[in-house]
BARO-191346 format. One record per residue (C-alpha): residue in three letters; x, z, y; residue number from 1. Coordinates in steps of 0.02 Angstrom, whole numbers, plus 50000, padded with zeros to 5 digits. Layout:
# BARO-191346
<rec residuo="Ala" X="X" Z="Z" Y="Y" num="NUM"/>
...
# end
This chain:
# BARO-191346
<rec residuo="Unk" X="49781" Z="51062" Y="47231" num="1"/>
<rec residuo="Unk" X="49788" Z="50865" Y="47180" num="2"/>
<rec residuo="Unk" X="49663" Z="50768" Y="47286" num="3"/>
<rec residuo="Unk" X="49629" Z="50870" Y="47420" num="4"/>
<rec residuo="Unk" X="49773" Z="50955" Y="47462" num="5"/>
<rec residuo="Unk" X="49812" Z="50899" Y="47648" num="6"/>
<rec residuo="Unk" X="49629" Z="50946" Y="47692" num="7"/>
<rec residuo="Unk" X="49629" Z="51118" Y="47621" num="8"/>
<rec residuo="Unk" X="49793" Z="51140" Y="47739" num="9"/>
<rec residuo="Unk" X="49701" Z="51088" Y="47873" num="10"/>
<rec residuo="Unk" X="49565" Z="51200" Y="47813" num="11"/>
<rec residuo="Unk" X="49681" Z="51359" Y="47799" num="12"/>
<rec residuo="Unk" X="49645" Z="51433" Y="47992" num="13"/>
<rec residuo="Unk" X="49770" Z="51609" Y="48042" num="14"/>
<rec residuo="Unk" X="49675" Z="51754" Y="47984" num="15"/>
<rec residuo="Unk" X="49640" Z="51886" Y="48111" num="16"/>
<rec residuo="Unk" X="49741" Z="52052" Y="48040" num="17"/>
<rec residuo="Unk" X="49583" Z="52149" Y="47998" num="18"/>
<rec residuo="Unk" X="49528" Z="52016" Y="47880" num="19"/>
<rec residuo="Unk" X="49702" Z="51987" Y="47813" num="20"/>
<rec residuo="Unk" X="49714" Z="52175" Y="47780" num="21"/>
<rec residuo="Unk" X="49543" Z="52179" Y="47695" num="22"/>
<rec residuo="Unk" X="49596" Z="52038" Y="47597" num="23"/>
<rec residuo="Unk" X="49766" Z="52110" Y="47541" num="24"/>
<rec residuo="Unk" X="49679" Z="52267" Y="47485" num="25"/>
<rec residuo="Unk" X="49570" Z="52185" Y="47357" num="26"/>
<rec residuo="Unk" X="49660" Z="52033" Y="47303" num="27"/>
<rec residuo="Unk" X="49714" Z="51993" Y="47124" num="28"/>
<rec residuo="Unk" X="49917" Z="51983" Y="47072" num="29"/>
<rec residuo="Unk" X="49975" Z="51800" Y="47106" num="30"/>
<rec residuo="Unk" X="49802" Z="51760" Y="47198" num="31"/>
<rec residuo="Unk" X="49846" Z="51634" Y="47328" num="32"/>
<rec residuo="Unk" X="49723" Z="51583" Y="47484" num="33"/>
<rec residuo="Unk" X="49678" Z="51425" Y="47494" num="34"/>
<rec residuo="Unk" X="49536" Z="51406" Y="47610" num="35"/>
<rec residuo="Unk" X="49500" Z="51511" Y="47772" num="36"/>
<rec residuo="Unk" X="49358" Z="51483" Y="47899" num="37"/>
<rec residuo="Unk" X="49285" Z="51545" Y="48033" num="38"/>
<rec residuo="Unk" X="49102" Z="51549" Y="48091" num="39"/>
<rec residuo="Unk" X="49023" Z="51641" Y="48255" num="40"/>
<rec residuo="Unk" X="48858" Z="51697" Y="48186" num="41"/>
<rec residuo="Unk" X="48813" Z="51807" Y="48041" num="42"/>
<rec residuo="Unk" X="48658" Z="51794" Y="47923" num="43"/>
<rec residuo="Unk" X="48528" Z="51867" Y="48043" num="44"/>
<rec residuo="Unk" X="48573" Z="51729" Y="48199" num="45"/>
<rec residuo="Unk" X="48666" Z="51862" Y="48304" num="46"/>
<rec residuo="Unk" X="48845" Z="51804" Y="48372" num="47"/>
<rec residuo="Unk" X="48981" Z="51888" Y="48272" num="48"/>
<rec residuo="Unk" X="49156" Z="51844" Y="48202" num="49"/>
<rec residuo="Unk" X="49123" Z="51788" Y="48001" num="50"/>
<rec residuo="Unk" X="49240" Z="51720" Y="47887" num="51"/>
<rec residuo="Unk" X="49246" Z="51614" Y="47729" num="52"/>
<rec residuo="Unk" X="49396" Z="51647" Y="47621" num="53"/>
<rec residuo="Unk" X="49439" Z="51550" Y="47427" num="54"/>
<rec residuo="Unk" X="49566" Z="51569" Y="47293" num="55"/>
<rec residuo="Unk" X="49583" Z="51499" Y="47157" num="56"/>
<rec residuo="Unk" X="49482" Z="51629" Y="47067" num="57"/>
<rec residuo="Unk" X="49368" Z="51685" Y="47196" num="58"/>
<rec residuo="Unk" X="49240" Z="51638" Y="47362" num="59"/>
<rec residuo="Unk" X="49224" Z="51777" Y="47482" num="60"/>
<rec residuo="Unk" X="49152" Z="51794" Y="47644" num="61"/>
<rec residuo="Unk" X="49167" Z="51933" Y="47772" num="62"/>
<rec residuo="Unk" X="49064" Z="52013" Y="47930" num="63"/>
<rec residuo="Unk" X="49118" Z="52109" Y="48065" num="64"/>
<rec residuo="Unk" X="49200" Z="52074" Y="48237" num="65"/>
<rec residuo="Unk" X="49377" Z="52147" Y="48273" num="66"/>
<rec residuo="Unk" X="49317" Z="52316" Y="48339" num="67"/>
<rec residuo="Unk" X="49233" Z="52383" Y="48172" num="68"/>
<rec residuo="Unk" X="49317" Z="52349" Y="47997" num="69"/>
<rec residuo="Unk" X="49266" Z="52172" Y="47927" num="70"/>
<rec residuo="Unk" X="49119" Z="52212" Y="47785" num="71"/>
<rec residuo="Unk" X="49166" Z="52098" Y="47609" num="72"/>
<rec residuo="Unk" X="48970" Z="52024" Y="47611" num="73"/>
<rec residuo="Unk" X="48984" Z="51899" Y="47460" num="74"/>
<rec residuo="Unk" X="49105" Z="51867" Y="47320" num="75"/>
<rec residuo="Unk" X="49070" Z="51754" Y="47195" num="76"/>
<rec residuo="Unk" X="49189" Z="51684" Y="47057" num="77"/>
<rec residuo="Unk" X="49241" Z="51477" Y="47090" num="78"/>
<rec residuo="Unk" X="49190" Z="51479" Y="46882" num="79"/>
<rec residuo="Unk" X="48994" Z="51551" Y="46922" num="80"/>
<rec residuo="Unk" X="48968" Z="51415" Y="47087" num="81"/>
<rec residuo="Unk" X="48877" Z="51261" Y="47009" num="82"/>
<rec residuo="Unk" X="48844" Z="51181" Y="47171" num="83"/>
<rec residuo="Unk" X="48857" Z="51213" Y="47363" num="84"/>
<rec residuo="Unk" X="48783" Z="51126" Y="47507" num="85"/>
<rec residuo="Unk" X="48767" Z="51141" Y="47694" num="86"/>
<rec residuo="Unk" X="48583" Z="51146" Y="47745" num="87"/>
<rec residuo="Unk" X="48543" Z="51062" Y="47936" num="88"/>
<rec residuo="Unk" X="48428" Z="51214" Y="48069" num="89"/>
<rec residuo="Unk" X="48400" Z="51169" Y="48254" num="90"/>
<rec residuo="Unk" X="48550" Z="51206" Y="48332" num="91"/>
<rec residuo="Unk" X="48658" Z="51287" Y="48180" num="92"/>
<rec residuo="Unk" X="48644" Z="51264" Y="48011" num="93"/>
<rec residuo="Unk" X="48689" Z="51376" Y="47826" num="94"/>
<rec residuo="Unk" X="48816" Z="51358" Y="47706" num="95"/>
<rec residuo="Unk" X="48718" Z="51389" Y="47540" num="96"/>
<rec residuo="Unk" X="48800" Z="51399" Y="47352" num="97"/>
<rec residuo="Unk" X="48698" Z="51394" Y="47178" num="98"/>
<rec residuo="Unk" X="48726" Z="51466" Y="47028" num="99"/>
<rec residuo="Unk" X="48652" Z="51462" Y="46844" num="100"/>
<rec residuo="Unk" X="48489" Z="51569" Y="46905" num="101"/>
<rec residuo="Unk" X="48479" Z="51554" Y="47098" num="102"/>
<rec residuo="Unk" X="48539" Z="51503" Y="47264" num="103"/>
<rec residuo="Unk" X="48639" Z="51621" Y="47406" num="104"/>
<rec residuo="Unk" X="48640" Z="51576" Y="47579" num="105"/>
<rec residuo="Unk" X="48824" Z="51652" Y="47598" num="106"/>
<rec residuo="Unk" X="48872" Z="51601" Y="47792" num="107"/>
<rec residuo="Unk" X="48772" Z="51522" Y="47955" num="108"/>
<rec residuo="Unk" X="48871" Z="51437" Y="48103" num="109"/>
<rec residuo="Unk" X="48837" Z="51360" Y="48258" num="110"/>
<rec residuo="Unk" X="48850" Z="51197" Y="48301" num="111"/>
<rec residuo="Unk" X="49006" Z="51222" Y="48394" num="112"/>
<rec residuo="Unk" X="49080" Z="51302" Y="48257" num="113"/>
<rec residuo="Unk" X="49052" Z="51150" Y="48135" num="114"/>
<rec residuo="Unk" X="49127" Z="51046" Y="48240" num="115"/>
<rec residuo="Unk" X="49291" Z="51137" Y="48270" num="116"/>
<rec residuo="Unk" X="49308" Z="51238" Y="48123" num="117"/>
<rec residuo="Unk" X="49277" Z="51088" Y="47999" num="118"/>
<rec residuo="Unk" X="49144" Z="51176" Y="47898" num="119"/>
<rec residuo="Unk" X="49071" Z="51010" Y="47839" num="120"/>
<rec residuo="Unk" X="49228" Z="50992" Y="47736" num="121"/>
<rec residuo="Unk" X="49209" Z="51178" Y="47638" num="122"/>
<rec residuo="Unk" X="49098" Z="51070" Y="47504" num="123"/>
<rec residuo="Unk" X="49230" Z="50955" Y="47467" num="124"/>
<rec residuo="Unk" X="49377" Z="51112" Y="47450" num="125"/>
<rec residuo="Unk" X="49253" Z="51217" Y="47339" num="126"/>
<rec residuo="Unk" X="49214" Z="51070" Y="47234" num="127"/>
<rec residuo="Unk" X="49405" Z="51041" Y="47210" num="128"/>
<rec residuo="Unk" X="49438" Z="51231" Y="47173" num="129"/>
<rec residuo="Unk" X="49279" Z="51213" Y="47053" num="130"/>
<rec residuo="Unk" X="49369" Z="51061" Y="46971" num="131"/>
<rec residuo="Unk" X="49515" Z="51132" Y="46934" num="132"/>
<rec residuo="Unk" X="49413" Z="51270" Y="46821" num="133"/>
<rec residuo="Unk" X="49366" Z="51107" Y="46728" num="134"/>
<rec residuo="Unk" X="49177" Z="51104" Y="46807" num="135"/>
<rec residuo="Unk" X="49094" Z="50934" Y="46811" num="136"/>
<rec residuo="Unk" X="49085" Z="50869" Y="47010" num="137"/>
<rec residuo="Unk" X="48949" Z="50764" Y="47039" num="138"/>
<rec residuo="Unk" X="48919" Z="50651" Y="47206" num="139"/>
<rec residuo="Unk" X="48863" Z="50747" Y="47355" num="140"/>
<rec residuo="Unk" X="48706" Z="50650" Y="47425" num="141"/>
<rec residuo="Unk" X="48668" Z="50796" Y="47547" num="142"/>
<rec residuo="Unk" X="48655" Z="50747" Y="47741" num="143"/>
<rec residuo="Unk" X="48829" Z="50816" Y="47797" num="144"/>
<rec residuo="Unk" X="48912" Z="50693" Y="47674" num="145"/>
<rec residuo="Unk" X="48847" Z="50561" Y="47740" num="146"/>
<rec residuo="Unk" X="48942" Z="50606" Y="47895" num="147"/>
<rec residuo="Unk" X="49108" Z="50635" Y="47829" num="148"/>
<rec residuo="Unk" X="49169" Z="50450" Y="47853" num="149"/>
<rec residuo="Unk" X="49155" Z="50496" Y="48036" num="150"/>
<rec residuo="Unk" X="49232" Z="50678" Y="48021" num="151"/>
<rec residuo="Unk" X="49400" Z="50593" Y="48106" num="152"/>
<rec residuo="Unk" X="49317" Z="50511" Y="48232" num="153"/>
<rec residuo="Unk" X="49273" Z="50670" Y="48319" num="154"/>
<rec residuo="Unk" X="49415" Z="50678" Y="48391" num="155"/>
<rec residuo="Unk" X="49469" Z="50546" Y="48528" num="156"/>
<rec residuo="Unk" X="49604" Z="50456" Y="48476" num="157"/>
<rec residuo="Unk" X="49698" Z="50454" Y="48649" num="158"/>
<rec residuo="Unk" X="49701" Z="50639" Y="48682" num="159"/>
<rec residuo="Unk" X="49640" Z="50715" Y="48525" num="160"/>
<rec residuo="Unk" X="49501" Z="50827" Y="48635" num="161"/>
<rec residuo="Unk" X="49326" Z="50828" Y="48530" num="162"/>
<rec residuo="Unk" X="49212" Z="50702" Y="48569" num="163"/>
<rec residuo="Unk" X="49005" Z="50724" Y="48606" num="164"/>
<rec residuo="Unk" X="48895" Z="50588" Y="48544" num="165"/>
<rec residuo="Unk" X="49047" Z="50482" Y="48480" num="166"/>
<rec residuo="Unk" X="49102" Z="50490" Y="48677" num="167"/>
<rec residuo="Unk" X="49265" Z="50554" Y="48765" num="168"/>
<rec residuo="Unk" X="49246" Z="50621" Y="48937" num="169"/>
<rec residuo="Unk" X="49413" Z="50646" Y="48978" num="170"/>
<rec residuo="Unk" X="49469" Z="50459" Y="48925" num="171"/>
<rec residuo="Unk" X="49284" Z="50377" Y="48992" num="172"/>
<rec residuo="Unk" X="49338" Z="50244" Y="49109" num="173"/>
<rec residuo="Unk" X="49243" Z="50310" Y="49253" num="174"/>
<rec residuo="Unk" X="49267" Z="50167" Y="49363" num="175"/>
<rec residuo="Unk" X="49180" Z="50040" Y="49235" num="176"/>
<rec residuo="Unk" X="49025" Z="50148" Y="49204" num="177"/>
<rec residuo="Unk" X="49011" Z="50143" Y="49397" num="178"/>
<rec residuo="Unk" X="49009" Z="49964" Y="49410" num="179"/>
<rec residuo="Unk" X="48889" Z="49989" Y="49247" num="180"/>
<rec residuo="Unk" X="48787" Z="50106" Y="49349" num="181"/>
<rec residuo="Unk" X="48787" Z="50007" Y="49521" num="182"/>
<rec residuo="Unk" X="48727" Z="49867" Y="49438" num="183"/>
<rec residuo="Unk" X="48558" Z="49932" Y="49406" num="184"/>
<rec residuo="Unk" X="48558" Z="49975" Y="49587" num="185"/>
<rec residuo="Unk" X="48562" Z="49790" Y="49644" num="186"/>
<rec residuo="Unk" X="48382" Z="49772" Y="49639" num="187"/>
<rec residuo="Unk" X="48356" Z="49898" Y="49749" num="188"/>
<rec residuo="Unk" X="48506" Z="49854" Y="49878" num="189"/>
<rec residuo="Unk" X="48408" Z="49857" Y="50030" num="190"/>
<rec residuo="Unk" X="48339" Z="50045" Y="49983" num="191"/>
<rec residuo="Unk" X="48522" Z="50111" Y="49970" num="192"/>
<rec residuo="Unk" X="48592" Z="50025" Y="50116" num="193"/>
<rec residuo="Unk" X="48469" Z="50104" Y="50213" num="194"/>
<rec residuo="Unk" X="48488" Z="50282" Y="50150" num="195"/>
<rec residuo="Unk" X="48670" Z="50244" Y="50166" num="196"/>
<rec residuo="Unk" X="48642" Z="50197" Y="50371" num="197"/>
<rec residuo="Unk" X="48535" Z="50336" Y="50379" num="198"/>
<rec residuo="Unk" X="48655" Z="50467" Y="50309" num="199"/>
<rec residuo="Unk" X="48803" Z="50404" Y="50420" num="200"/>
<rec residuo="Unk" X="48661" Z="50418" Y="50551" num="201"/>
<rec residuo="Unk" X="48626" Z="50613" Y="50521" num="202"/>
<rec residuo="Unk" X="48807" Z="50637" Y="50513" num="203"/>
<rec residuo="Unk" X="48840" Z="50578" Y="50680" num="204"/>
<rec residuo="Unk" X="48675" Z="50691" Y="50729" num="205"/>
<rec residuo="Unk" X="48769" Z="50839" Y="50675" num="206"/>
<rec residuo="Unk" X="48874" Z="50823" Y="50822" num="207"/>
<rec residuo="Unk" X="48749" Z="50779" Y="50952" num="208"/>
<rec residuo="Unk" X="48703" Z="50991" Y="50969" num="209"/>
<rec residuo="Unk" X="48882" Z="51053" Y="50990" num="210"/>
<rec residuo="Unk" X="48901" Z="50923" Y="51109" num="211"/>
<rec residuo="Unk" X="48739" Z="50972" Y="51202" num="212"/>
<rec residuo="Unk" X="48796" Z="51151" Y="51199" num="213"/>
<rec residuo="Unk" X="48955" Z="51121" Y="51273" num="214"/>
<rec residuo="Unk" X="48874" Z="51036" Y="51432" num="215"/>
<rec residuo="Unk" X="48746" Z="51181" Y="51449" num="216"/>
<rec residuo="Unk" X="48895" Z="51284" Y="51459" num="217"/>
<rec residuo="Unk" X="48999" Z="51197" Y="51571" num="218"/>
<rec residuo="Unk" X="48869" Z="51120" Y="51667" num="219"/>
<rec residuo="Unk" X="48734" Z="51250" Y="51702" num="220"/>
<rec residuo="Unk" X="48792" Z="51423" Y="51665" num="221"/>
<rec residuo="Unk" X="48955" Z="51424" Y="51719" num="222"/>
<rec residuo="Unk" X="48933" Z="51351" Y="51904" num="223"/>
<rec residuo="Unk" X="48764" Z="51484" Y="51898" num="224"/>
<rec residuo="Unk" X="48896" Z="51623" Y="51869" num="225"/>
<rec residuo="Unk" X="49017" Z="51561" Y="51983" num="226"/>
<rec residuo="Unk" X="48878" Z="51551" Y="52121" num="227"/>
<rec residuo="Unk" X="48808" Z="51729" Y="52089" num="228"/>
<rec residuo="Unk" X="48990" Z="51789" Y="52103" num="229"/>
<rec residuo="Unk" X="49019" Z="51703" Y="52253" num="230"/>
<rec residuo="Unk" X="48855" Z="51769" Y="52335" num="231"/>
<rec residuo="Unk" X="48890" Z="51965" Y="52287" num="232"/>
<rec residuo="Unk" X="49058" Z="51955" Y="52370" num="233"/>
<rec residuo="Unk" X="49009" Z="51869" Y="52516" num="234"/>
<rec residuo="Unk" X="48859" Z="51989" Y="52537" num="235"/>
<rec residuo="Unk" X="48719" Z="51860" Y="52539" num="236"/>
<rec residuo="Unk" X="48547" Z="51830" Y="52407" num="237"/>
<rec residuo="Unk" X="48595" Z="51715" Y="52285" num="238"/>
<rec residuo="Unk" X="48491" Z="51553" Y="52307" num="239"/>
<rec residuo="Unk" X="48503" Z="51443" Y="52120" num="240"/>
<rec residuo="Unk" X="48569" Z="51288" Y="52138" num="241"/>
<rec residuo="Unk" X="48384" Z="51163" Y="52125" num="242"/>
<rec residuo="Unk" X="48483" Z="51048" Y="52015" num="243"/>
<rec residuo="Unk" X="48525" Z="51151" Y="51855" num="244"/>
<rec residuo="Unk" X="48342" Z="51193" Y="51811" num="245"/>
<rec residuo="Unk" X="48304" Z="51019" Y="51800" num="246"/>
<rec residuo="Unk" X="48477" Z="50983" Y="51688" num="247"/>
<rec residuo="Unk" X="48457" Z="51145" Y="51585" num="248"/>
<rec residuo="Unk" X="48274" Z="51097" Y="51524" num="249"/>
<rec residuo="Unk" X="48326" Z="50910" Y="51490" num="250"/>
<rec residuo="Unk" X="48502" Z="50957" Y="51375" num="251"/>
<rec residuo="Unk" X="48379" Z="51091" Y="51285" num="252"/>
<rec residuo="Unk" X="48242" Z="50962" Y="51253" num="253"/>
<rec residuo="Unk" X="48395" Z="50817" Y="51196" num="254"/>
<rec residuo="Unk" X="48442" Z="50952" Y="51076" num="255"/>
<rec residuo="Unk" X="48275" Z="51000" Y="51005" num="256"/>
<rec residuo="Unk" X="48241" Z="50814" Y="50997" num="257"/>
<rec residuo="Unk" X="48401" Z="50777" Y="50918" num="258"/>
<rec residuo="Unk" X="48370" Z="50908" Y="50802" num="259"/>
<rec residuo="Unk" X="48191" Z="50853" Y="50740" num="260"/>
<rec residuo="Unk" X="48274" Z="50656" Y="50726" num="261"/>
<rec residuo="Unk" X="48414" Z="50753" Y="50624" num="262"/>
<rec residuo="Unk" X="48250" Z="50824" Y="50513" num="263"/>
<rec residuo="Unk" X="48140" Z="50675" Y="50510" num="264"/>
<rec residuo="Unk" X="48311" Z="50572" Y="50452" num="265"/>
<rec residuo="Unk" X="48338" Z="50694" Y="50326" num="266"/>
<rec residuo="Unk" X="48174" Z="50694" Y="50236" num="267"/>
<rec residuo="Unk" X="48162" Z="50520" Y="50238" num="268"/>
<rec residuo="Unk" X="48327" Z="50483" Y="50165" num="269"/>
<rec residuo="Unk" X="48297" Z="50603" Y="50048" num="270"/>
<rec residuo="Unk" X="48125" Z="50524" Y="49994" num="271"/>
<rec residuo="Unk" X="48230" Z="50367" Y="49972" num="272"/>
<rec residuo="Unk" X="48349" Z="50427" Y="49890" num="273"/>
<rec residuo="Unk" X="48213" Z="50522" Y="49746" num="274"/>
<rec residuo="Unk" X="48125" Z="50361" Y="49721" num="275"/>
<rec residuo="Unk" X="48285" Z="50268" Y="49708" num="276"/>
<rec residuo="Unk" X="48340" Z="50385" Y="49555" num="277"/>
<rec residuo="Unk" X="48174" Z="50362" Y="49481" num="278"/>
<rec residuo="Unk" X="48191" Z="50196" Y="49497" num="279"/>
<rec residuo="Unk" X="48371" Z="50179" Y="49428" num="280"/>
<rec residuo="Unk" X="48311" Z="50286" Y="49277" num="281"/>
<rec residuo="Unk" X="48170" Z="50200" Y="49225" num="282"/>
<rec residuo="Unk" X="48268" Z="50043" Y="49201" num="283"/>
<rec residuo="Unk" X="48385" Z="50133" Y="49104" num="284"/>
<rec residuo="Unk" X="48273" Z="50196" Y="48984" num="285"/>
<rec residuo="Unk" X="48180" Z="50016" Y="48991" num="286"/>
<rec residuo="Unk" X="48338" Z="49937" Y="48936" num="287"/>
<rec residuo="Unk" X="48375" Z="50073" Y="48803" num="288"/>
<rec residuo="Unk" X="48209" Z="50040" Y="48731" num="289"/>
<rec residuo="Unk" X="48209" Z="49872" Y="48744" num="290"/>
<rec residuo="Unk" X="48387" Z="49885" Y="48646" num="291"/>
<rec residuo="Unk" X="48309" Z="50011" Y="48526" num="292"/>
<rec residuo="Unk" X="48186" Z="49869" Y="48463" num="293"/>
<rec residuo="Unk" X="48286" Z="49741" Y="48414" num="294"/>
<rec residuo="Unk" X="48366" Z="49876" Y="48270" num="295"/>
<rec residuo="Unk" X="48320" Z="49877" Y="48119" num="296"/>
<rec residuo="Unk" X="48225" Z="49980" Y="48022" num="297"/>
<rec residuo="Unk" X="48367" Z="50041" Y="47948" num="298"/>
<rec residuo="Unk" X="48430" Z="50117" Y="48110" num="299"/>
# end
């Protein structure tokens, strides 16, 4: 296959053995596969295993999942294709061929499956199977082309993972973009050292009540029970010791006013910490717009 040979290699995915069965049963003596590929979603939108197959005589493309026999939905000779494009929906998109009288939208895909399955490549195999049948290729101009410089660059070229919005995640230096990110904070320094007191603050709170109930333990009921003991065996009324009233009510109002400190701490840090974000993303967006006008037109 001349020109593009490695790509329709790369373009050649394992067929599952229902499809390869299928496939067998109605292919042509000395017919050889050249181009297999997958897509999620059938014709009506619904999620469901599809396939694209070519030969050098023929373009096929099956339905079905791998629990029900695959369905043969299209065939169409390479000789009767005069064109076939890729057409751009919200959030998947339509492989669609033409022919001397009309158009057939043969096979829809999801975004994910463009991506990883290379569909925005079938153009440029068909077009080679349609030149070997000595059909005239003209230029794509269709919005996928356009994109096709940058097919390779959707993979990182570190650890080959696919990349969103020209971005690895797995290779993003995460300590730069948070000296990137704390930079827009340094405006608003004072704000963060404050919610940054206040949450070591609440922390420290935390441990105020355990604390508290430790000493009403230790301090009040257990010399209470110890007393009451004391009094039954001895045979005399039990008389409460004065002081633990006094200590019981003052380590349960520490704790409720620890407690409401630990609350009013809380809401305020977290007011802080709101208007700080909307803060930090409103520059960001200022500075993307601000970046955004000195494009072009062009852009």
């Amino acid at each position: 296959m001349s020109l593009l040979s490695e790509e329709l290699m790369n373009l050649k995915q394992d067929l599952p053995e229902e499809i390869e069965r299928e496939f067998n049963k109605i292919a042509y003596n000395e017919e050889e596969l050249y181009l297999a590929v997958s897509s999620d979603m059938n014709m009506d939108g619904n999620f469901e295993d599809c396939w694209l197959l070519a030969t050098d005589e023929r373009l096929m493309v099956f339905n079905g999942n791998h629990r029900q026999r695959p369905i043969l939905t299209h065939e169409f000779s390479i000789s009767e294709i005069k064109d076939i494009e890729i057409k751009n929906l919200v959030g998947n998109g339509i492989l669609e061929i033409k022919t001397d009288d009309r158009s057939f939208e043969i096979l829809r895909f999801s975004k994910t499956a463009f991506r990883e399955n290379r569909i925005d490549r079938v153009p440029d195999v068909i077009d080679s199977l349609r030149e070997q049948k000595g059909q005239e290729i003209q230029k794509r101009r269709h919005f996928y082309r356009q994109e096709q410089g940058l097919a390779n660059e959707q993979r990182c070229q570190k650890c080959g993972r696919f990349m969103h919005r020209g971005v690895c995640r797995h290779c993003l230096d995460k300590k730069t973009l948070l000296f990137r990110l704390l930079a827009y904070l340094k405006p608003y320094w004072y704000i963060a050292v404050i919610a940054f007191v206040i949450s070591l603050a609440t922390a420290g709170l935390d441990l105020i009540p355990q604390i508290i109930t430790k000493h009403i333990m230790d301090s009040v009921f257990v010399p209470a029970v110890t007393a009451l003991e004391s009094a039954k065996k001895a045979g005399i009324p039990y008389i409460p010791d004065p002081k633990l009233f006094p200590l019981l009510a003052l380590l349960i109002l520490a704790s409720l006013g620890i407690n409401l400190a630990n609350t009013g701490m809380g809401t305020g840090r977290n007011y802080m910490m709101r208007w700080l974000g909307n803060k930090v993303i409103y520059d960001l967006r200022t500075t993307a717009y601000s970046h955004l006008q000195r494009l072009s037109l062009n852009f």
